[in-house]
GUTIMI-152012 format. One line per 4 residues: number of its first residue (from 1); their letters; for each residue x, y, z of C-alpha. Coordinates in Angstrom, 1 decimal. Layout:
# GUTIMI-152012
NUM	A	X/Y/Z | ...
END
This chain:
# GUTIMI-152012
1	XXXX	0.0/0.0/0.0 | 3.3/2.2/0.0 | 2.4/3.1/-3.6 | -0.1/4.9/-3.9
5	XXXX	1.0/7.1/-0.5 | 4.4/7.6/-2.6 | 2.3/8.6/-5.2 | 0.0/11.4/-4.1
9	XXXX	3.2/12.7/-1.8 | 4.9/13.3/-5.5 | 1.5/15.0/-6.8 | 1.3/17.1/-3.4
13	XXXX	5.0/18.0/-4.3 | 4.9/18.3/-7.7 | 1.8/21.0/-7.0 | 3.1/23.1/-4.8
17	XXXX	6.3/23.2/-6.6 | 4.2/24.7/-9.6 | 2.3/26.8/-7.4 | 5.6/28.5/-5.8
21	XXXX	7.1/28.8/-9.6 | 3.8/31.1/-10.5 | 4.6/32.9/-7.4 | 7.7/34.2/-8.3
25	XXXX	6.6/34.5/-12.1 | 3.7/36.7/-10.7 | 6.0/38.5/-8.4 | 8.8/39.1/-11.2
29	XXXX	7.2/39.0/-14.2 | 7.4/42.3/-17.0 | 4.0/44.3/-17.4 | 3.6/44.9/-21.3
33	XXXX	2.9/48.5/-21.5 | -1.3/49.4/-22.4 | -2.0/50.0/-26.3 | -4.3/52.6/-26.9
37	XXXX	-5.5/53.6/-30.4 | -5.5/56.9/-28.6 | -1.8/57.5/-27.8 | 0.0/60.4/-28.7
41	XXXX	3.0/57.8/-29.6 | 4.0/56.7/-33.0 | 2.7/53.1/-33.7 | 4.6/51.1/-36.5
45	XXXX	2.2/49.8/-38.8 | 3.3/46.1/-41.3 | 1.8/47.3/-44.8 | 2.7/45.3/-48.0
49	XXXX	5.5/43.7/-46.0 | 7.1/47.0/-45.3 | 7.1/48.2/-41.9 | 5.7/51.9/-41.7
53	XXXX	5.7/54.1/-38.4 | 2.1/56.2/-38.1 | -0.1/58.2/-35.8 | -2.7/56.5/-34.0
57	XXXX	-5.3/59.1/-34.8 | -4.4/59.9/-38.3 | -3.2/63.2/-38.6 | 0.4/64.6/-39.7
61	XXXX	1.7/67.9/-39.8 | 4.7/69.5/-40.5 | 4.9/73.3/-38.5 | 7.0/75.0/-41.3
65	XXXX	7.2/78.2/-40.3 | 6.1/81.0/-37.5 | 6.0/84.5/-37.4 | 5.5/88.0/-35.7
69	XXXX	3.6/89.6/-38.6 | 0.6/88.9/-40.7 | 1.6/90.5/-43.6 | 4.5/88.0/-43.9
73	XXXX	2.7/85.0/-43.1 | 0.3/85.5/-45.6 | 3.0/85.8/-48.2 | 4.7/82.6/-47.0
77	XXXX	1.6/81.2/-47.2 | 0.5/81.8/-50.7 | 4.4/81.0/-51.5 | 4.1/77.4/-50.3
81	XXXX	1.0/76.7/-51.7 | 2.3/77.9/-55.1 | 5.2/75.3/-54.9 | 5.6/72.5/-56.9
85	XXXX	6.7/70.3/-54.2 | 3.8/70.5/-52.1 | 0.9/70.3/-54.8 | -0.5/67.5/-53.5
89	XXXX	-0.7/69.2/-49.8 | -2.9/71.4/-48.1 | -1.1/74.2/-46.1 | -2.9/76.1/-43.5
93	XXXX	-1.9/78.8/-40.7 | -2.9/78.8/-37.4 | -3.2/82.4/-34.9 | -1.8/82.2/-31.6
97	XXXX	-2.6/84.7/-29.3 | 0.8/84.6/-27.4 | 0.9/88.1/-25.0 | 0.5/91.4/-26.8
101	XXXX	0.7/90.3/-30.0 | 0.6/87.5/-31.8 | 1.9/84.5/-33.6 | 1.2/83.3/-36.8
105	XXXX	2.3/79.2/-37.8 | 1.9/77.5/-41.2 | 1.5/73.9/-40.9 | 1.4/71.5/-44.0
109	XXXX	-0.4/68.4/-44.1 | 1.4/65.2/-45.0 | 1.2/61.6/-45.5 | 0.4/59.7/-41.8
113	XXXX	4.1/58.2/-42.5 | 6.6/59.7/-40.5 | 9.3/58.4/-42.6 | 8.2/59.3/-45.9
117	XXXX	7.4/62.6/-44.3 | 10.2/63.2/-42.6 | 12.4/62.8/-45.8 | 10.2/65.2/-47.9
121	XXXX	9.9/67.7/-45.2 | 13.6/67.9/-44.9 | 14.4/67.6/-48.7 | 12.2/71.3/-48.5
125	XXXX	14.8/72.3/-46.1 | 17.4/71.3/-47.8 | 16.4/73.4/-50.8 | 16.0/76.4/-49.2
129	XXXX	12.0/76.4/-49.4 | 11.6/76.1/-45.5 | 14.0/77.2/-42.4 | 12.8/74.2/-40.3
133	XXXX	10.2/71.6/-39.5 | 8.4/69.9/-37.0 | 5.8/67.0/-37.1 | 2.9/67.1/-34.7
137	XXXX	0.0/64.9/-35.0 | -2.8/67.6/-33.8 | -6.6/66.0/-32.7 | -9.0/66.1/-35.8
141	XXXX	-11.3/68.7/-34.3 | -8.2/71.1/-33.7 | -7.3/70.4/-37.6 | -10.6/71.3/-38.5
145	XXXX	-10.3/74.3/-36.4 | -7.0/75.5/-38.8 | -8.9/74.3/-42.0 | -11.5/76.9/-41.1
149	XXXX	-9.5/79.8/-39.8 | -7.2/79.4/-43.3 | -10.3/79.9/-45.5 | -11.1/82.7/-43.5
153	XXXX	-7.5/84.1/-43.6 | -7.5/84.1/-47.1 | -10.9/85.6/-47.8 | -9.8/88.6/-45.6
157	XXXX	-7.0/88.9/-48.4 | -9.2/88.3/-51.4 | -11.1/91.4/-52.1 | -10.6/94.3/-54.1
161	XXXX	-9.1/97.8/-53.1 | -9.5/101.0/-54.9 | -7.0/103.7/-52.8 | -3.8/104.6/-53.6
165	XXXX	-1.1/102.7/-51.9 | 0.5/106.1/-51.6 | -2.6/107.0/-49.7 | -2.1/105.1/-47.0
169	XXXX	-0.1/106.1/-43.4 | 3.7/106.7/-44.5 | 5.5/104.6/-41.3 | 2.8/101.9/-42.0
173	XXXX	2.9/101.8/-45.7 | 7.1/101.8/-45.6 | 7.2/98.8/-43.0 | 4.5/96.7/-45.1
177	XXXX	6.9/97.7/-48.4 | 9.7/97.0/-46.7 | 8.4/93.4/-45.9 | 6.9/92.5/-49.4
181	XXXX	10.7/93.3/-50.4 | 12.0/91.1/-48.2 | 10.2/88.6/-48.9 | 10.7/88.7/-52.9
185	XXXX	14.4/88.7/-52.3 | 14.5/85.4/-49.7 | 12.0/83.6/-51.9 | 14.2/84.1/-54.9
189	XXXX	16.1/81.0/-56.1 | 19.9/82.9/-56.3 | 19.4/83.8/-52.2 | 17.4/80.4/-51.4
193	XXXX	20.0/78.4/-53.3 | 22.7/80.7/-51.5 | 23.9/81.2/-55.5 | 25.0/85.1/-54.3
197	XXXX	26.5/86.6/-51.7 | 25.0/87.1/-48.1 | 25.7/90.9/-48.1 | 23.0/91.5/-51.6
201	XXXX	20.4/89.9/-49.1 | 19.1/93.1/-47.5 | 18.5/93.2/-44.2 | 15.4/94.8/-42.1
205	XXXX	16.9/97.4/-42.1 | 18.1/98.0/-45.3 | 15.1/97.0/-46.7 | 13.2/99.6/-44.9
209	XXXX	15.7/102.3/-46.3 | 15.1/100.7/-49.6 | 10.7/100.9/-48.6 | 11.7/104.6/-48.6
213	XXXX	13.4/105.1/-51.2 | 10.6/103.7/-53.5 | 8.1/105.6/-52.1 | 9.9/109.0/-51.8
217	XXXX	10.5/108.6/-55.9 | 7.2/107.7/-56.4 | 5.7/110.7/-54.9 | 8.6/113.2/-56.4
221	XXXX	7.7/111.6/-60.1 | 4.0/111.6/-59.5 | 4.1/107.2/-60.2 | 2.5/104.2/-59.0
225	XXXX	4.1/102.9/-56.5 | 2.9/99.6/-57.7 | 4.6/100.0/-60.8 | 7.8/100.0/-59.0
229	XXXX	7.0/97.0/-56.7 | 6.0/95.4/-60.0 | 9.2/96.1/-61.9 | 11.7/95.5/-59.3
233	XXXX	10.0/92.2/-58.7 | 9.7/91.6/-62.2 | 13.6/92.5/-63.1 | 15.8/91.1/-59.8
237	XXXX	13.4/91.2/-57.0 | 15.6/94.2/-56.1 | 18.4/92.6/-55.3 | 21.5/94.3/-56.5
241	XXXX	23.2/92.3/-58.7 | 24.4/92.9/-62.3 | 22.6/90.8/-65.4 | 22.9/90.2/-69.0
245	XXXX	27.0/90.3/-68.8 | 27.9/89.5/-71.9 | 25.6/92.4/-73.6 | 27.2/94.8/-75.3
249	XXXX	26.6/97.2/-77.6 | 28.6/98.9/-81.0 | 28.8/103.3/-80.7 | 30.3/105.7/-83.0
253	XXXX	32.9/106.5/-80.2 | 33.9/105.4/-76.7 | 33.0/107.8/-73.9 | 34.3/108.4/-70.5
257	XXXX	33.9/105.2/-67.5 | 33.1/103.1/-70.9 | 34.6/99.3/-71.2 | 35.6/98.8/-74.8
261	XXXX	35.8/95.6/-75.9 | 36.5/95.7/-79.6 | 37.2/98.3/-81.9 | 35.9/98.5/-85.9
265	XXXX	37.0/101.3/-88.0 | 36.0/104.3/-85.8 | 33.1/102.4/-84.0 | 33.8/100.6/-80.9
269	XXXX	31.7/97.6/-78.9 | 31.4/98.4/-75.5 | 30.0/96.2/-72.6 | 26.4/97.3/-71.9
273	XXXX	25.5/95.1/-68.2 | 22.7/96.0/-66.5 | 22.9/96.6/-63.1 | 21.2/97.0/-59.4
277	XXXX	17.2/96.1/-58.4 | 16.4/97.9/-61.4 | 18.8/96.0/-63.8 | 19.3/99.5/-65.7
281	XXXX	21.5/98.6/-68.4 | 24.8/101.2/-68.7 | 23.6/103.0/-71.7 | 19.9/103.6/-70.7
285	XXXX	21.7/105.0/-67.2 | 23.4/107.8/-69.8 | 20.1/108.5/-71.2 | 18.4/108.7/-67.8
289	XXXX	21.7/111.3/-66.3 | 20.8/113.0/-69.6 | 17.4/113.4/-68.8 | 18.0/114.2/-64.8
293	XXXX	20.2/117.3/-66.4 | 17.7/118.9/-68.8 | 14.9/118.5/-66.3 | 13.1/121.4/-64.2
297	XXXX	12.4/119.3/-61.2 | 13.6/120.3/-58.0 | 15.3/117.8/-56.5 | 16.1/119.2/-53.1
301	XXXX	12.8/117.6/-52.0 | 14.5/114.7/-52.3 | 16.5/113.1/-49.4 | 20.1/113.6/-50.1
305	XXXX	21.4/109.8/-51.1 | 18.4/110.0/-53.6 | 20.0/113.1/-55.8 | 22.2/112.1/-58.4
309	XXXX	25.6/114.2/-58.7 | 26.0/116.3/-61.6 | 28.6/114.2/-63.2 | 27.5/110.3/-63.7
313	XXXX	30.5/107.3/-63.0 | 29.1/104.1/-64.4 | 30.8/102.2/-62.0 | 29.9/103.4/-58.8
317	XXXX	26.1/104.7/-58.7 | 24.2/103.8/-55.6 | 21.5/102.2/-55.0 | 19.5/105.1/-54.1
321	XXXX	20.3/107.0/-56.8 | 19.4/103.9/-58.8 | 15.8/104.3/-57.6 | 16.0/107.9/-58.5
325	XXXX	17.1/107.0/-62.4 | 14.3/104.2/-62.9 | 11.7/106.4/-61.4 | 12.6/109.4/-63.5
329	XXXX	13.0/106.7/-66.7 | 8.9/105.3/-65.8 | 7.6/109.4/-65.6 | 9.2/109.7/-69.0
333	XXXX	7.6/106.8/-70.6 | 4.4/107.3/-69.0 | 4.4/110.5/-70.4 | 5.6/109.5/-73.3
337	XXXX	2.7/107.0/-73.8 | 0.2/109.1/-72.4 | -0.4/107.2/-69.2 | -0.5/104.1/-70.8
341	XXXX	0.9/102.3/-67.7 | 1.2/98.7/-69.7 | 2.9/100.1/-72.8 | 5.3/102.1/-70.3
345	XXXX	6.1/99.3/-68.7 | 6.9/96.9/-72.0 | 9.0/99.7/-73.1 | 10.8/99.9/-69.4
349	XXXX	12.1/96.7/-70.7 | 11.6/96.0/-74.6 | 12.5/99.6/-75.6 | 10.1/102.1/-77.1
353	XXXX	10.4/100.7/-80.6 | 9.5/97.3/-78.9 | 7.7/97.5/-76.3 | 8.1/93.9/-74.3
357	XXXX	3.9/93.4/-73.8 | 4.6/89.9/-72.0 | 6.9/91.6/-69.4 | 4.2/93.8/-68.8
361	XXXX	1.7/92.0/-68.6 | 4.3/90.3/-66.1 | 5.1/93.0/-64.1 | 0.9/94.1/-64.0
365	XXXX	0.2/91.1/-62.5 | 2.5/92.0/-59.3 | 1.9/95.1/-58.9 | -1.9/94.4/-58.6
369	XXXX	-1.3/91.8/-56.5 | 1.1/93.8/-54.3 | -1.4/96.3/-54.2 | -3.9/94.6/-52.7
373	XXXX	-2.4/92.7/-50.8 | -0.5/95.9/-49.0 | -3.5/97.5/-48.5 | -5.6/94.8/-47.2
377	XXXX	-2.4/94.7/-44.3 | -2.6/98.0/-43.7 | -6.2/98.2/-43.3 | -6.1/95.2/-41.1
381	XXXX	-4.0/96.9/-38.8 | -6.7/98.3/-36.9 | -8.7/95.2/-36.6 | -9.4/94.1/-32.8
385	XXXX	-7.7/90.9/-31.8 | -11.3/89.5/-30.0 | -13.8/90.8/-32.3 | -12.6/89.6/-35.2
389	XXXX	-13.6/85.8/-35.9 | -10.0/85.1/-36.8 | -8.4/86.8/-33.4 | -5.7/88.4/-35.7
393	XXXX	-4.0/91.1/-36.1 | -0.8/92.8/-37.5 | 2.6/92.8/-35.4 | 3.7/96.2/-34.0
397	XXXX	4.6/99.3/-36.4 | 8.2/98.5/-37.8 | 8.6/95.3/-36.5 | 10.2/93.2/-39.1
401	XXX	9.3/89.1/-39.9 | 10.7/86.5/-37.8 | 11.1/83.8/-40.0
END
């Protein structure tokens, strides 16, 4: 009968023995961590036998840019969404209300795959098109939220004006120029490429000087200032480089500050670059001295670095007095054409025997655009942060763009 008492003593055994080893499992086993579709945590995703990394709740953002103004923003804005590289996304802005003034984000929407993202984001970056990213994965009510303040952002921008820029308050009107200037020269492809040097991309503070300057001629020659914004936007979204280097031209003689670069009989070919914002070819700067000298105006009511000297040197005019020559050269062809601002404008470029109608048809479409679109900042200058359904408004007078 020693059997079967052997028996059950091994089974007792054998029991607690397997109750004591899920003790100590119990006591020193490892908690998985809690899934929750809800987590703000990436989740990798097994699609197609590739593994992806994604957001639980299906949203994807890349914050692209902030700033202290409006006016800027809204540039930036319309900039990205004209981009080639982001014509499948949607880019929106978002308002922050952060102390006294505030703060204006551009997010684009992008594929829920970090990865792929990721890459194309910072491909952007590389390019020049964006300073930086961030991805954020924001709740679908608070993207619907952005979706609806961008469509009202825009329609705030979309609608016709009828004053005069030169209307409008001088301090507000120069910082608003000054930042449409600024933002013509960083989003061309010679300073986002980094294909010139750092010291031709103004400033803020330059470019406000430059602001100025545009509108001080324009008043003195009685002009649009849209035409300028159009032209130097048009020419080297004044940035002052030289262009067309190899041009040149043949004359019946050389004259002083000339560079001769071939000589036929008694005619000589001399280089004829164009030069500064304006890209004012040499010659046409004679003709404009020319003009300057036989004129009745009275420059003194010009600031000083805007009156050209009584004796021109080709090779060192300023960049003031550039905006002085290009301004008196649009008065004369206005006049000229009797006020015919497109055929002005064509000749500005083509010549009056040619008058280059594509330029200005060019050069129309930016000036009405800047128009509006300065004037709609400046008139949204006075709009009250909480009464306005899209609690914005424009950064203090003279402050110049963050980003």
């Amino acid at each position: 009968m020693r059997k079967p008492r052997v028996f059950l003593i091994s089974l007792l055994g054998a029991a607690l023995l397997t109750m004591s080893g899920v003790a100590a499992w119990w006591r020193y086993r490892i908690t998985p961590l809690p899934f929750s579709t809800h987590s703000p945590l990436p989740v990798p995703v097994m699609e197609d036998g590739a593994v992806t990394v994604v957001m639980p709740n299906g949203n994807l953002v890349g914050m692209v840019g902030e700033y202290s103004d409006e006016l800027t923003a809204y540039l930036r804005l319309q900039y990205l969404k004209s981009l080639k590289a982001l014509s499948g996304n949607e880019v929106l802005i978002r308002v922050l209300n952060a102390g006294d003034a505030p703060v204006y984000q551009l997010y684009v929407i992008v594929p829920n795959d970090i990865i792929h993202s990721t890459n194309h984001l910072a491909s952007l970056q590389t390019e020049g098109y964006i300073q930086r990213f961030a991805l954020r994965s924001p709740p679908t009510s608070e993207l619907k939220d952005w979706k609806e303040q961008t469509l009202l952002f825009e329609a705030a921008y979309d609608r016709p004006v009828h004053e005069r820029l030169l209307q409008l308050p001088r301090d507000q009107l120069t910082s608003s120029v000054a930042r449409f200037i600024l933002f013509k020269i960083r989003t061309d492809d010679r300073a986002r490429l980094q294909l010139i040097p750092a010291n031709k991309v103004l400033s803020p503070e330059e470019s406000l000087k430059f602001a100025a300057d545009m509108i001080d001629v324009a008043k003195f020659y009685d002009i649009p200032l849209s035409m300028l914004l159009g032209i130097g936007a048009m020419e080297n979204n004044f940035i002052d480089v030289r262009g067309d280097l190899k041009h040149a031209v043949w004359k019946r003689h050389a004259q002083p500050g000339d560079i001769v670069l071939k000589r036929r009989g008694r005619r000589v070919l001399v280089s004829n670059y164009s030069q500064g914002p304006w890209q004012i070819t040499r010659e046409t700067l004679r003709y404009a001295h020319a003009l300057f000298l036989q004129g009745t105006r009275d420059y003194s009511q010009l600031p000083e670095r805007l009156r050209p000297p009584k004796k021109l040197d080709l090779n060192n005019v300023s960049i003031h007095v550039l905006t002085t020559y290009a301004g008196l050269l649009l008065a004369k062809l206005l006049d000229d054409f009797n006020g015919d601002e497109s055929k002005a404008i064509g000749a500005y470029n083509g010549g009056y025997g040619n008058p280059n109608m594509k330029y200005a048809e060019g050069a129309h479409l930016v000036a009405t655009y800047a128009h509006r679109v300065l004037a709609l900042a400046e008139q949204r200058k006075g709009v009250n942060i909480e009464e306005t359904p899209l609690k914005v408004t424009s950064a203090k007078d003279g402050e110049m763009p963050a980003g």
